[in-house]
C-alpha positions in Angstrom: -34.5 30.5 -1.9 -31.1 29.1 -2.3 -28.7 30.3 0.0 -24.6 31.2 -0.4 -21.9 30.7 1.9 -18.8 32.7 1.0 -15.8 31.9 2.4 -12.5 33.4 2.6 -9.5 31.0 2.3 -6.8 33.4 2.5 -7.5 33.9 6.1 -8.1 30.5 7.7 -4.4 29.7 6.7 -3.6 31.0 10.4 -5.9 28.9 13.0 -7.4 30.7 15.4 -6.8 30.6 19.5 -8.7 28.3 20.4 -8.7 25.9 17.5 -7.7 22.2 18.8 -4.7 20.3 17.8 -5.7 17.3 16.6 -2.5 15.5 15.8 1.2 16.5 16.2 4.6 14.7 15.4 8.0 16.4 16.2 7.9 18.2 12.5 4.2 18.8 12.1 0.7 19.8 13.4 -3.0 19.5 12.1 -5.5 22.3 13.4 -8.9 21.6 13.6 -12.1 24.5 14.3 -15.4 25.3 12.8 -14.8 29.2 11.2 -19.1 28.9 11.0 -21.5 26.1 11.4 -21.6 25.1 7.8 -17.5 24.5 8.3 -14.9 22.6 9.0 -11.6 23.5 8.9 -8.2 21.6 8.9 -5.0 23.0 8.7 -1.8 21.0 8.9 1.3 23.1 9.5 4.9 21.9 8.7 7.4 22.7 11.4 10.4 22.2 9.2 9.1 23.4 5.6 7.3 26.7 6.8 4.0 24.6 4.1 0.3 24.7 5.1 -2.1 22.5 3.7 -6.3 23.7 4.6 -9.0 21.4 4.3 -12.0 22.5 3.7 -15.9 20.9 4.4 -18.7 22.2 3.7 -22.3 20.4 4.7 -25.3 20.6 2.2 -26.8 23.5 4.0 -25.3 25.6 1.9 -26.8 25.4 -1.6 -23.8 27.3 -3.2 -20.3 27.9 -1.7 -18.2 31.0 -2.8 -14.6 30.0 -2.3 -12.4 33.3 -2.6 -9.0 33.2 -2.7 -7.4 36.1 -2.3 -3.7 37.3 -3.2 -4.0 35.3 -6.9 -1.9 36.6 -9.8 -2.2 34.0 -12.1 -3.3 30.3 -12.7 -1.2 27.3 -14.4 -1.5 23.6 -14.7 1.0 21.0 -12.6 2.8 18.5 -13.6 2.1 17.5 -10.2 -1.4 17.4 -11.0 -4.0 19.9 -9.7 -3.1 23.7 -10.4 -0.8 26.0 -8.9 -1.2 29.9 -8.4 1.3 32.1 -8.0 0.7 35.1 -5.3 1.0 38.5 -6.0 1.9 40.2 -2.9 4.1 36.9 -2.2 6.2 36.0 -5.1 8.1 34.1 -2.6 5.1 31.5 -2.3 2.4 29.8 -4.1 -0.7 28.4 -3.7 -1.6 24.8 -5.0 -4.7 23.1 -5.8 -4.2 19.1 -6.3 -7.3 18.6 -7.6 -10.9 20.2 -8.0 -13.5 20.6 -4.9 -15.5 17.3 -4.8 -19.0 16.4 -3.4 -19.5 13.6 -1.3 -22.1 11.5 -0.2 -21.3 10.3 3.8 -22.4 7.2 6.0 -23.0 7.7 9.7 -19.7 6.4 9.8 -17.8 9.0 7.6 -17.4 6.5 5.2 -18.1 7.8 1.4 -20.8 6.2 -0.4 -20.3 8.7 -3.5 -17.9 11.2 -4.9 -17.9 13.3 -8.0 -16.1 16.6 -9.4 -18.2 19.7 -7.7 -20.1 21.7 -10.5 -18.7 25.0 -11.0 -21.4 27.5 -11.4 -18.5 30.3 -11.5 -14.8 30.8 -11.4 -13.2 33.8 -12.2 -9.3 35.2 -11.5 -8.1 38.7 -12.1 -4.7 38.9 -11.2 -4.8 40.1 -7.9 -8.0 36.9 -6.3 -9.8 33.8 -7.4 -13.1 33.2 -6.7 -15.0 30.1 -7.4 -18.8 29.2 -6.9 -19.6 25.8 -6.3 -23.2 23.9 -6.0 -23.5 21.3 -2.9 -26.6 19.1 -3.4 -28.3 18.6 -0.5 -27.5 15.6 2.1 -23.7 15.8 0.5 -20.3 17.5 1.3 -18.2 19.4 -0.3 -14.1 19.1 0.0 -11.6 21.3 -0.9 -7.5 21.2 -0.1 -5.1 24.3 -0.7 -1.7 24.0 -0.1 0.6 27.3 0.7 3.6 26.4 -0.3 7.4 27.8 -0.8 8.1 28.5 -4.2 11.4 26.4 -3.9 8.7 23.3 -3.5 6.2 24.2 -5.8 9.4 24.2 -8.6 10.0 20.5 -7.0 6.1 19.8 -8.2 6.8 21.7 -11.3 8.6 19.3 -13.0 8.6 15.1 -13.1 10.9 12.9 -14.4 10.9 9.5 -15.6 11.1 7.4 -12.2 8.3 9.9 -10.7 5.9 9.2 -13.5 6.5 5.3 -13.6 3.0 4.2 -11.8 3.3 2.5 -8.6 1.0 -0.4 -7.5 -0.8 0.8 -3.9 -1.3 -2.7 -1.6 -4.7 -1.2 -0.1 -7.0 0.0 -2.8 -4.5 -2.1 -5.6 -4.4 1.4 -7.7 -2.0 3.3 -9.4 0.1 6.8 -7.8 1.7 8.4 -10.8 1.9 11.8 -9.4 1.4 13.5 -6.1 -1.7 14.8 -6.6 -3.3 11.3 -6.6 -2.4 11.1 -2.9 -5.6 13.3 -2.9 -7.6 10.8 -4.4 -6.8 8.8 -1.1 -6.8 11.7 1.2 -9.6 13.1 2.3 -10.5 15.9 4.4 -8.0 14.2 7.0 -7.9 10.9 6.7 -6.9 8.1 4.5 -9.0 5.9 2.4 -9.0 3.3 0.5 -9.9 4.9 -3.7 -12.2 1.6 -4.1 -16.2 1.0 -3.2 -15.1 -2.3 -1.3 -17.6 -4.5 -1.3 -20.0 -5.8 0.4 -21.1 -2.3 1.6 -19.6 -0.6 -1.6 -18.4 2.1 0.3 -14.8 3.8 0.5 -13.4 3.3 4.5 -10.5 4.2 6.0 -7.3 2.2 5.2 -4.0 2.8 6.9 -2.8 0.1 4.6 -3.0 3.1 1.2 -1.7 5.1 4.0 1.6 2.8 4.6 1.6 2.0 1.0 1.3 5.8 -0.4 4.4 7.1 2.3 6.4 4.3 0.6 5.8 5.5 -2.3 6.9 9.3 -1.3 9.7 8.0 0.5 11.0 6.0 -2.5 10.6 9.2 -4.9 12.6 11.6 -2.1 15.6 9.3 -2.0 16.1 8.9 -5.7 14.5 12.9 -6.6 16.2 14.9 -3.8 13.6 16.5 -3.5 11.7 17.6 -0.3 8.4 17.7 -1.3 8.1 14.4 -0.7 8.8 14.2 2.4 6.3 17.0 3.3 3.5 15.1 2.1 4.7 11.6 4.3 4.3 14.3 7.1 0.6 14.7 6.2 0.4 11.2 5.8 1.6 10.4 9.3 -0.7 13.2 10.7 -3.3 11.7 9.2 -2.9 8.3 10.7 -2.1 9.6 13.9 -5.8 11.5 13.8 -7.6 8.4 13.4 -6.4 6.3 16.3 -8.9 6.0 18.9 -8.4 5.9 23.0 -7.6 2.8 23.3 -4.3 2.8 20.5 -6.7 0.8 18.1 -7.9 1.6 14.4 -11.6 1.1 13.3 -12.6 0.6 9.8 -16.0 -1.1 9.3 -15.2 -2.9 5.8 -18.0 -5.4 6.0 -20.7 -4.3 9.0 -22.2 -1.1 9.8 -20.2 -2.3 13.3 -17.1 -0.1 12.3 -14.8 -3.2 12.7 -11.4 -3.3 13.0 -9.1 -4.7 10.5 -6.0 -5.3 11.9 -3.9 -5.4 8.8 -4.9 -2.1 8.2 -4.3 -1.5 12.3 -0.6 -3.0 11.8 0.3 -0.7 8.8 -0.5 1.9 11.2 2.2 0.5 13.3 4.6 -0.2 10.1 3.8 3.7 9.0 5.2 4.7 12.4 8.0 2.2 12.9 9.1 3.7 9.2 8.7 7.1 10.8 10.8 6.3 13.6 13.4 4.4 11.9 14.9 7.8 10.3 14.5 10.2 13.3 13.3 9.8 17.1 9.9 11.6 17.5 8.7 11.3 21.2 5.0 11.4 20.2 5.4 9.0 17.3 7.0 6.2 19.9 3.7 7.4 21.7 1.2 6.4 19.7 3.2 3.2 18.5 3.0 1.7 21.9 -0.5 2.3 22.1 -1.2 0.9 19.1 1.4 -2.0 19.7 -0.4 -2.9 23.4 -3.8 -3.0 21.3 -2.6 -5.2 18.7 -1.1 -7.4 20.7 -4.4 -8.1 22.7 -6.3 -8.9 19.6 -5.1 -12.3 19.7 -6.0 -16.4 19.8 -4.2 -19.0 22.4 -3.9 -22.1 20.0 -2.1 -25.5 21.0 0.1 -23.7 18.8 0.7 -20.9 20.4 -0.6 -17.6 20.1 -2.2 -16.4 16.6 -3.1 -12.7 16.0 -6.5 -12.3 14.4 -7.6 -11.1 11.5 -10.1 -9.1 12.3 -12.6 -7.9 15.3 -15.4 -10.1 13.8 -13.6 -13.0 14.9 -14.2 -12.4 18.5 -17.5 -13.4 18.5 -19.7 -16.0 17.0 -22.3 -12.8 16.7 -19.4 -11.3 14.9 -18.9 -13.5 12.5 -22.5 -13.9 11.4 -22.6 -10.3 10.9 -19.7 -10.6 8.6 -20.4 -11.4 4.5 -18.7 -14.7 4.8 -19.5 -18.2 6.0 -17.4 -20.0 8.4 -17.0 -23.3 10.2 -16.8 -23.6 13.8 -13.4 -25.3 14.0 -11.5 -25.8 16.5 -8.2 -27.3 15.1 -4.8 -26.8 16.3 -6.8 -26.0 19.6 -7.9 -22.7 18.4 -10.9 -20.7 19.0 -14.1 -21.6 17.0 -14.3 -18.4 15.5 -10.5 -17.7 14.8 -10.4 -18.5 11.0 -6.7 -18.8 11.4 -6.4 -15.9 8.4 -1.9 -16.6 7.6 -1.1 -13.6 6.1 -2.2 -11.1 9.3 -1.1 -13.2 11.7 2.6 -13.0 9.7 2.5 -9.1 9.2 1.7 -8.5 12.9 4.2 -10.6 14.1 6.8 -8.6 11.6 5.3 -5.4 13.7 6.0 -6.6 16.7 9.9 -8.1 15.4 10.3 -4.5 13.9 9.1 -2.7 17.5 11.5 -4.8 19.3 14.5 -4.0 17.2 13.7 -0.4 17.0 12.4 0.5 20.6 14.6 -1.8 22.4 11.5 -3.1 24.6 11.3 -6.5 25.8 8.1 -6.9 26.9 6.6 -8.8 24.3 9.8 -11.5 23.8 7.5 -13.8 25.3 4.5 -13.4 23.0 6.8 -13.0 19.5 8.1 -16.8 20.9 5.0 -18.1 21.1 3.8 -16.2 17.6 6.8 -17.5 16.1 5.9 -20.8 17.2 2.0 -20.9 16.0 3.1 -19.4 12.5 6.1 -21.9 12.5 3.2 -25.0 13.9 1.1 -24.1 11.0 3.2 -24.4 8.0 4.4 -27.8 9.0 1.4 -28.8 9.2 0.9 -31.9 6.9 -1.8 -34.3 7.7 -3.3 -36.5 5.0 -0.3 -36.0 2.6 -1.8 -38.7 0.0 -5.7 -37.1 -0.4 -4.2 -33.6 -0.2 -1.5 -34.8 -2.8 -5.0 -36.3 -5.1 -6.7 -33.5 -4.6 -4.3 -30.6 -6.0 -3.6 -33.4 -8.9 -6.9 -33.3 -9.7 -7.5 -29.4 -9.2 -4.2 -28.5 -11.3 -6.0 -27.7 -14.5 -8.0 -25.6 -12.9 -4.9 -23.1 -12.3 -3.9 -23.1 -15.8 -4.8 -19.9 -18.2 -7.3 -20.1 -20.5 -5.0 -20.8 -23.8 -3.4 -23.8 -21.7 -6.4 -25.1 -20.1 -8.0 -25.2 -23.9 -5.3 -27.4 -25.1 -6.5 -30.0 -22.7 -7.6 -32.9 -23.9 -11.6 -33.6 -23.8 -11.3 -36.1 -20.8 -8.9 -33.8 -19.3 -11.1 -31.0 -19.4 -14.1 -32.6 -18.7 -13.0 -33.6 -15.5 -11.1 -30.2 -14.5 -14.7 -28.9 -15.0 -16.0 -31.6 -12.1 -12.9 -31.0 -9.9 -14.0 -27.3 -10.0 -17.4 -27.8 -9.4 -17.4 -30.6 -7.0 -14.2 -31.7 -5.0 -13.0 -27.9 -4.8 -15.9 -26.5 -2.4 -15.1 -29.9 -0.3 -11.5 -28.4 0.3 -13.0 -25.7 3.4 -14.1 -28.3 5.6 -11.4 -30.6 4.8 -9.2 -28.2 6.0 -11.3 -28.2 8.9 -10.9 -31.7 9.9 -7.6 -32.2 8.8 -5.9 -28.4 9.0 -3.2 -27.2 7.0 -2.1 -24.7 4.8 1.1 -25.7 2.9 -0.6 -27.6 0.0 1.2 -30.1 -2.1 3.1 -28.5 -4.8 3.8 -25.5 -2.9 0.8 -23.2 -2.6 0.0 -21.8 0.2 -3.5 -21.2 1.4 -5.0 -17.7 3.0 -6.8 -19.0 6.2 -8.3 -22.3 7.9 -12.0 -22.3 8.4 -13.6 -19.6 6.1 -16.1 -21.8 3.8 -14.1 -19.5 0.6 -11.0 -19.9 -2.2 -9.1 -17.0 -3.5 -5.9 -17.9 -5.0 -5.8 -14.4 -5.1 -4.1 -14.7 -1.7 -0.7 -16.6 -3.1 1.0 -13.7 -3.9 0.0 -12.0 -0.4 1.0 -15.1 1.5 4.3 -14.9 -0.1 5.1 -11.2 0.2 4.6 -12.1 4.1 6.9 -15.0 3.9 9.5 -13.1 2.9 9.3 -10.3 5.1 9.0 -12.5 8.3 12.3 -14.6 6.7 13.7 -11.3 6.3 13.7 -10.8 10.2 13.6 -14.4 11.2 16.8 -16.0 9.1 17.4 -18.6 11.5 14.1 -20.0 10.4 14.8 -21.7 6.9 10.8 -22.5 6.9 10.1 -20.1 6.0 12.4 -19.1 3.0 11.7 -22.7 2.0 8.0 -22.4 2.1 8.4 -18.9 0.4 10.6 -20.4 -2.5 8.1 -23.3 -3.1 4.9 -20.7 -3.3 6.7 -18.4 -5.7 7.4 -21.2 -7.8 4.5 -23.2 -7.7 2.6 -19.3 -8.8 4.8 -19.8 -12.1 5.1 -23.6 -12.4 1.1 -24.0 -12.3 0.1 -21.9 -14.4 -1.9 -19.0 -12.3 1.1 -16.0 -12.8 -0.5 -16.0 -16.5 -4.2 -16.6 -15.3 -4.4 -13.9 -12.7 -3.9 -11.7 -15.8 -6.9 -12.1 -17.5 -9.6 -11.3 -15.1 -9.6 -7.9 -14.1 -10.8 -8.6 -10.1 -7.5 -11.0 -10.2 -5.1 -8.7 -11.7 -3.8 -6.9 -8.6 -2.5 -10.6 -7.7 0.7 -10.1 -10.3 1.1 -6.4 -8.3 1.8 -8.8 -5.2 3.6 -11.2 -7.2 6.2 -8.4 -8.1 6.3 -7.3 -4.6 6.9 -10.9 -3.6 9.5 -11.2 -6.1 11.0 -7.9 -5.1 11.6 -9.2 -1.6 13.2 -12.6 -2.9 15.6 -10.7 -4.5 16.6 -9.0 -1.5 17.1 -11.9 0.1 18.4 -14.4 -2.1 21.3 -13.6 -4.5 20.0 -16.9 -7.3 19.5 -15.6 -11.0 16.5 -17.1 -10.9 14.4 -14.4 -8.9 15.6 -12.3 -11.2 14.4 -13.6 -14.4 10.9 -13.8 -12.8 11.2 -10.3 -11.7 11.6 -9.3 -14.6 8.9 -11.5 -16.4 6.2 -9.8 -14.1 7.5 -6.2 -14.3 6.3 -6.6 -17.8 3.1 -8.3 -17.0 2.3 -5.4 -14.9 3.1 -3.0 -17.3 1.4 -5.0 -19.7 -1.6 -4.2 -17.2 -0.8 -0.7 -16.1 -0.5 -1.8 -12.7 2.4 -0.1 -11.9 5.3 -1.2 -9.9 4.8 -2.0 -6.0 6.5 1.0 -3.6 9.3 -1.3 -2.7 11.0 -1.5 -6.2 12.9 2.1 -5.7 14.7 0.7 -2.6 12.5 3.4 0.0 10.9 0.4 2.0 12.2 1.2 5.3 11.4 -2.3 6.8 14.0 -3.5 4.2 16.4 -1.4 4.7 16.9 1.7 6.5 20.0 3.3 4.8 20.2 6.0 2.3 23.8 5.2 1.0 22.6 5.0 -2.4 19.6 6.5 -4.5 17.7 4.6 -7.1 19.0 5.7 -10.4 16.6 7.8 -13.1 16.9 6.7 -16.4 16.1 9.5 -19.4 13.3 7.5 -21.4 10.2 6.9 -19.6 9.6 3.7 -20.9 12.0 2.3 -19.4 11.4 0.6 -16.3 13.9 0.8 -13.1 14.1 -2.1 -10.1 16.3 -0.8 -7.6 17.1 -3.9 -5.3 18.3 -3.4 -1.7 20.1 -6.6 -0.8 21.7 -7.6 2.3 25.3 -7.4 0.7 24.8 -5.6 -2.8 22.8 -2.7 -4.3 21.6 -4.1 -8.1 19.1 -2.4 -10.3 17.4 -4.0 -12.5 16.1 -2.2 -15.8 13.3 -3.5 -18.5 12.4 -2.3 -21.5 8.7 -3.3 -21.9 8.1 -1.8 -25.4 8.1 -3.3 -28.6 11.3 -1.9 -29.9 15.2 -1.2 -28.5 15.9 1.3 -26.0 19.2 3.1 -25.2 20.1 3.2 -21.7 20.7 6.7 -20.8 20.4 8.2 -17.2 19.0 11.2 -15.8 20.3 10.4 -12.5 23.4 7.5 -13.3 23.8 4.3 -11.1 27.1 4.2 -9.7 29.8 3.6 -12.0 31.2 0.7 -10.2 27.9 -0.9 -11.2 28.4 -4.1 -13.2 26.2 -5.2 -16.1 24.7 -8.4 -16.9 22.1 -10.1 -19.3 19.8 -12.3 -18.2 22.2 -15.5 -18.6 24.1 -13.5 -16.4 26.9 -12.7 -19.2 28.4 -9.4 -18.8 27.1 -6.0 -20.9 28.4 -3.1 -22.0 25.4 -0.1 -20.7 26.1 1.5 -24.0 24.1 -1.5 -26.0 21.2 -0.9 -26.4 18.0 -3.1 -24.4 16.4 -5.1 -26.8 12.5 -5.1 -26.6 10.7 -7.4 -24.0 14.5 -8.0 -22.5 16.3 -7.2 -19.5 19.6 -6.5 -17.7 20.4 -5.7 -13.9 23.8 -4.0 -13.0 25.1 -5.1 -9.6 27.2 -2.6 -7.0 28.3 -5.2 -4.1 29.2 -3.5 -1.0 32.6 -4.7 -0.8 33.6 -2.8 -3.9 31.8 0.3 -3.6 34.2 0.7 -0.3 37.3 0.2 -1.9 36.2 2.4 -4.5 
């Protein structure tokens, strides 16, 4: 006999005495109880927008789940995505649904082995409640969010323009948010995850990296919308992180063991979520949980004759660790370092930008000391240069194998016969070589991912160099690192890989870093030539529907912190808008990645100081039209917008 749980929504939208709070910052708090033992409820409650969002789960006890909804007058799609549905006995509110109730399949570990759409058995409205009747197979879960909103928000939601539905490129999961309801495709019941099976388990974890990445996002579409939905949902965002840290300030994830290991990339976007939090308002219990999280991060660490690296990750503590991991490894001890650090560059950069970005924002000095000698070890490593003339032979040799398909077939015979040999032969030789005689900074310019792990990813360029630039952002009196940044980004176009990291699906999300990469250059450096390759891959992503990183509609809070100007909304949604925050100007950059010219009108106008140029840097009138495939950027410096 199948049994039915019904459950009333309307009234767990006020938690009950004794229900725990889970996670509070100064604006919001999340509510957690079991209304019956088939249940659990969460409720986060907005301080400042008088919102509620209830998540529902539901175990597999229940064969079918009656989900009323009481106080319904009507039903209509979203823009936003999902459904919203007006109240009758509220006309002041409304509820919204981002997306149907969906059955998952859960690990010991909460992590989601499956997900799918729930089957509706029944749904039915008549004006005054909903109700819906929904199977749950057994050993799964069913989810379900609400929202109770304002109607003044759910009008925001109501309608999207142009910049809102341009796709933006998620650094986690490497997917696509083109509307707010995909931040539910991430967040579930609580917490954030990654909207990927990641291998090797092929299972969705946890990732405060999407979480980082997706409040960018919001943050991005506030400042140039207005409006203040978005910042409602990067309150839900931050609950959510804050939820998951443990006792002891860390983040666990388990991405490659049933251990529930901690990745502490994903552990310092945590930090970076928080530090963007704090950057815009003080929040006592915020600063809270970033010190814990800071003091764990900083213990997670590798003294090297260097100085000191962070790690990677918490499989990298232990020789045990690391054979439970998917990878193999040499035991090296290079540079003095532990046989088991893999001395991974690009986590060892982004937690030393955490701590740079603590300092300046909480004023502590505590840690001066270690961000010298981190400053030191990442410094140490990329001057590393040992055996300049075999490491010169071998990238000689192993340049064709960089080169996209149409390039390396126009290759002579020898030539490609022996690109096929330096691929199979001398290119699995390069781990241990790198062992003996370590370093990084390869001839040419590129820039490898880590020391000792027996693996190649190119893949890892465009990472490496989106973590150049943000460490040269805070460390300017380093010129290493803007040089070694400047030779990476070109060595991705001189050799070839920009173009071959589009054609294999699994290396596509490479040009997504590439953009961000560029993005930051920009930012940085003031030379036309960023530009032009800016450009170039804003229309290989689109080219790829990978959407544009968060960073390119100036809300990156580690860049810049000001909201003195919004990015601009043009009318045609083809068109695609770069708005770059640089250390002295404001410039947007605009594309037309379509086949035919476009006029440049604005929904939301730039500035009209703003002065245009073409891509040889010769001045345009806005009112000509942008040819296809082309390009111009308009450029507000400071200076003149304050005399204006």
């Amino acid at each position: 006999m199948t049994s039915t749980l019904p459950i009333s929504a309307l009234s767990l939208f006020e938690p009950p005495p004794d229900a725990a709070a889970v996670a509070a910052c100064a604006t919001a708090v999340r509510h957690r109880w079991q209304p019956g033992s088939a249940l659990d409820a969460l409720l986060d409650v907005s301080l400042t927008d008088d919102a509620r969002c209830l998540m529902l789960r539901v175990d597999g006890s229940a064969a079918t789940v009656q989900l009323q909804l009481a106080d319904c007058a009507a039903i209509e799609a979203s823009a936003a995505g999902g459904w919203f549905l007006p109240r009758h006995a509220r006309p002041d509110r409304v509820f919204w649904l981002p997306r149907a109730p969906c059955v998952r399949e859960l690990d010991e570990h909460a992590r989601i082995r499956s997900d799918e759409p729930a089957t509706i058995a029944a749904l039915s409205l008549d004006g005054r409640a909903a109700s819906m009747s929904v199977e749950v197979p057994p050993g799964k879960v069913l989810d379900c969010v609400i929202w109770d909103l304002p109607a003044a928000l759910a009008r925001e939601l109501a309608q999207q323009n142009a910049l809102e539905n341009q796709g933006l490129f998620l650094w986690g999961s490497h997917t696509v948010y083109r509307k707010p309801a995909d931040l539910y495709r991430h967040l579930v019941h609580g917490h954030v995850y990654e909207d990927r099976y990641e291998w090797p388990l092929r299972r969705k974890t946890c990732s405060e990296n999407d979480a980082h990445a997706l409040s960018v996002c919001l943050g991005g579409l506030g400042g140039a919308t207005g409006k203040r939905v978005y910042a409602l949902l990067q309150q839900q965002l931050l609950l959510a992180v804050l939820a998951r840290q443990d006792a002891d300030g860390g983040f666990r994830h388990g991405e490659w063991t049933n251990a529930r290991e901690s990745h502490y990339r994903l552990h310092a976007s945590a930090m970076h979520l928080m530090m963007d939090t704090l950057s815009a308002a003080p929040d006592p219990a915020v600063h809270s949980a970033l010190s814990r999280a800071m003091a764990y991060a900083c213990r997670q660490r590798d003294r090297t004759a260097l100085g000191d690296w962070f790690l990677h990750d918490e499989l990298e503590l232990s020789a045990d660790g690391m054979n439970a991991g998917p990878f193999k490894w040499i035991a090296s001890t290079a540079c003095g370092k532990s046989p088991t650090n893999m001395l991974v560059l690009n986590t060892h950069l982004d937690t030393l930008v955490a701590l740079l970005r603590y300092r300046e924002l909480s004023g502590d000095r505590d840690y001066d000391a270690l961000i010298d000698s981190a400053r030191a070890a990442a410094l140490g490593v990329l001057a590393l240069r040992p055996m300049e003339g075999p490491y010169r032979l071998l990238f000689a040799l192993l340049a064709p194998t960089f080169l996209p398909t149409r390039r390396a077939a126009a290759l002579s015979l020898p030539r490609r016969a022996l690109k096929r040999l330096a691929w199979r032969y001398l290119l699995p030789l390069l781990p241990r070589l790198k062992a003996r005689y370590p370093r990084l900074v390869m001839p040419g310019g590129y820039v490898d991912r880590d020391l000792s792990l027996q693996t190649w990813s190119h893949r890892y360029l465009t990472v490496n160099s989106m973590d150049l630039a943000r460490l040269a952002r805070r460390l300017p009196q380093d010129a290493e690192f803007m040089n070694v940044l400047a030779d990476s980004l070109r060595f991705a176009e001189r050799s070839g890989l920009a173009e071959k990291w589009r054609e294999r699906e699994a290396d596509q999300y490479s040009i997504g870093f590439l953009v961000e990469a560029l993005y930051q250059m920009c930012t940085l450096d003031s030379a036309d030539e960023w530009r032009a390759l800016l450009a170039q891959q804003v229309l290989a992503a689109h080219d790829l529907e990978l959407g544009l990183p968060p960073s390119v509609l100036g809300g990156n809070r580690e860049i810049d912190t000001s909201s003195d100007t919004a990015c601009p909304t043009p009318s045609d949604p083809r068109l695609r808008v770069v708005f770059i925050v640089g250390r002295d100007s404001r410039e947007v950059l605009v594309v037309n990645p379509t086949s035919a010219p476009l006029a440049m009108a604005w929904e939301q106008a730039p500035p009209a100081a703003l002065r245009w140029r073409g891509p040889a840097n010769e001045p345009v009138e806005d009112s000509v039209p942008l040819p296809a495939r082309h390009w111009r950027r308009g450029v507000l410096e400071r200076r003149v917008e304050e005399q204006a």
